[in-house]
N, C-alpha and C positions, 0 to 999 in steps of 0.2 A: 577334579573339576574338568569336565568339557571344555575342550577348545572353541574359541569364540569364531562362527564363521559369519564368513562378511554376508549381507543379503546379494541376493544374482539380479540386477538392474538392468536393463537394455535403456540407452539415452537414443532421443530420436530429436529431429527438428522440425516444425511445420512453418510454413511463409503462408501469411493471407497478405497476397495482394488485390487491393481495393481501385478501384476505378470507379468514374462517374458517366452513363451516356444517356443523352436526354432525361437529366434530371434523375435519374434512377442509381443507385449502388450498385456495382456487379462486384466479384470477387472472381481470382480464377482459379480452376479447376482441371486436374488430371484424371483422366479414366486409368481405372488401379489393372492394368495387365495381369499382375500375378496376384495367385491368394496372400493373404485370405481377403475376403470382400473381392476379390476377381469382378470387372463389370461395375463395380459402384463407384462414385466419384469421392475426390478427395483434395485436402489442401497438399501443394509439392512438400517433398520432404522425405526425409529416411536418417537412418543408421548412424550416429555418431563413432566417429574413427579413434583407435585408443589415444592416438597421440594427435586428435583436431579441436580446437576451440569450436565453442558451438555456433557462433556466425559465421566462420569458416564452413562449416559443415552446411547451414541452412541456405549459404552461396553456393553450394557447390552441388547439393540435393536441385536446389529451385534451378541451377543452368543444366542438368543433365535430365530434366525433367523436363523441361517445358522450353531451354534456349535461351530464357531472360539471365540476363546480366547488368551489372552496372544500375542499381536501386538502392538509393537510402532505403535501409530499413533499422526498426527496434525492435525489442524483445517487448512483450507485452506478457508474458504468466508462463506456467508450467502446468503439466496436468498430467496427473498421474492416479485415476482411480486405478482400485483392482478390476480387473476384468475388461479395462478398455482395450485391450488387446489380447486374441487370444491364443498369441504365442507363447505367452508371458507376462512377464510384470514389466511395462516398458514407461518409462518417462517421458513426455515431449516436452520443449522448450517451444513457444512459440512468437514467432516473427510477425509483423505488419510493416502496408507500404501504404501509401496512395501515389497512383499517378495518372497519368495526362492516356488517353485511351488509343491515341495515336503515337504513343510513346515506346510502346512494344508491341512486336511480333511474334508471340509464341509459338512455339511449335512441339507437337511430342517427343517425346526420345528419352531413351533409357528404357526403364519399365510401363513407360506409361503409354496407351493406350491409345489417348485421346485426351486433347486439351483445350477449352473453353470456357470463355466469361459467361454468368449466369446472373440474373438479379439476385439480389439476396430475398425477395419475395417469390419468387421461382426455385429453389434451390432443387438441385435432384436426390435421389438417395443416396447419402453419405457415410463413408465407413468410417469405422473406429470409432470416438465421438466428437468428429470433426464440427459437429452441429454446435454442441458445446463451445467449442474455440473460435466458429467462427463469432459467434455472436458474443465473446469476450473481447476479441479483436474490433469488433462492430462498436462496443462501448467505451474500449479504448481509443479509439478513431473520434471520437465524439469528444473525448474527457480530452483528449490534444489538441483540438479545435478551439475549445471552452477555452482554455490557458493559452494558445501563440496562436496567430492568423498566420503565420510565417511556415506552418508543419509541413515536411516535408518539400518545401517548394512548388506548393500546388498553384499557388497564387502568384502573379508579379509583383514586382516590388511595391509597383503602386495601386490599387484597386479601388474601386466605388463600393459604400456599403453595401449593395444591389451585390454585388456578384461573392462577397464573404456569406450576405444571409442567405442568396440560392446552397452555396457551395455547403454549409449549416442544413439548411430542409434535405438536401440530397443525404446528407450521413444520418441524419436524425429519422428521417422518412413519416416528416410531418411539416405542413405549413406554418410561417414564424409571420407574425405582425412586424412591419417594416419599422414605424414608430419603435416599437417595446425592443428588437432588435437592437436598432441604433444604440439606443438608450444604455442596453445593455454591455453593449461592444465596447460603449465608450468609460462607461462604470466600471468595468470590468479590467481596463485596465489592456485588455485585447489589441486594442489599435491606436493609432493614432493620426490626428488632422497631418496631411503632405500638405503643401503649398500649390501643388498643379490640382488641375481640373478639367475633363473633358469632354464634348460634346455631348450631349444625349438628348435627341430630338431638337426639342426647341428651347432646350436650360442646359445648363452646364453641371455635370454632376462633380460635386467635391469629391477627391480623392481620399484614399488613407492609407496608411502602411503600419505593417506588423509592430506589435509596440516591442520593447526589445528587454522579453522575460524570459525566463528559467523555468522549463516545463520538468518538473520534478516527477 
């Protein structure tokens, strides 16, 4: 009987970090210095270490790559066709974030090239099939919204429903009816009536804060 040999796997890790400015989705993006795809842009990310945990790894890719540090992030999927890489047979684990757009300062370093926010309606030619991931990141980002207004700390504690259903159109990238929103937010389980309220024009808009669920 032949000996059993194990398959040859390369694990990698990618970060989509997400941002909002003027209403729009951007993600950021590294220009790939070395092959393969040399020139093409990409989510931060690389090479799992024999002995690193894989958010250890996706910290430590995303700050030598771009400088950012110090971000809640989750895992949202894995992706592993054949042929997405064509060094090999490589795995990726993949990361998401959102945050605040004056919140980091990226910068290039390590192997990358070049580093910049893009709308995700914009996007430039992307290696591997980063297009893929991002836009699984784009509907996980959405599916975390749907379930806690509290994700990632994008919001403050207390907010008007005005500024959860803009922060909803910007991930979604489509217009929401404010009525059928409300409705929803509040059905849902989403949020909840705060007791403060604050100016807006010439009314007072009711506040509301994250309702306090378990995003599974």
């Amino acid at each position: 009987m032949a000996a059993f040999r194990l398959p040859k796997v390369t694990m990698t890790t990618d970060v989509a970090i997400f941002t909002i400015r003027e209403g729009a989705l951007e993600i950021l993006l590294i220009q790939r210095g070395n092959p393969p795809f040399q020139g093409d842009w990409a989510l931060p990310g690389g090479l799992l270490e024999e002995d690193e945990d894989l958010e250890v790894c996706a910290r430590r890719e995303l700050e030598e790559e771009t400088g950012v540090t110090d971000v809640e992030i989750e895992p949202f999927g894995a992706f592993g066709r054949p042929g997405r890489d064509p060094r090999g047979r490589f795995v990726t684990v993949g990361y998401y974030t959102l945050v605040h757009p004056d919140r980091l300062s990226p910068k290039a370093a390590s192997d990358a090239a070049n580093v910049r926010w893009f709308p995700l309606d914009a996007l430039p030619n992307l290696a591997f099939d980063h297009s893929e991931v991002i836009a699984a990141a784009r509907k996980r980002l959405r599916c975390r919204f749907e379930l806690s207004a509290s994700a990632f700390g994008y919001l403050p504690r207390r907010f008007a429903m005005d500024d959860l259903r803009r922060l909803n159109e910007s991930i979604r990238g489509e217009r929401l009816d404010p009525s059928a929103f409300r409705r929803w937010a509040l059905a849902a389980g989403v949020v909840e009536e705060a007791v403060e309220s604050r100016s807006a024009g010439r009314r007072r808009a009711r506040l509301y804060r994250a309702a306090k669920r378990a995003c599974s």
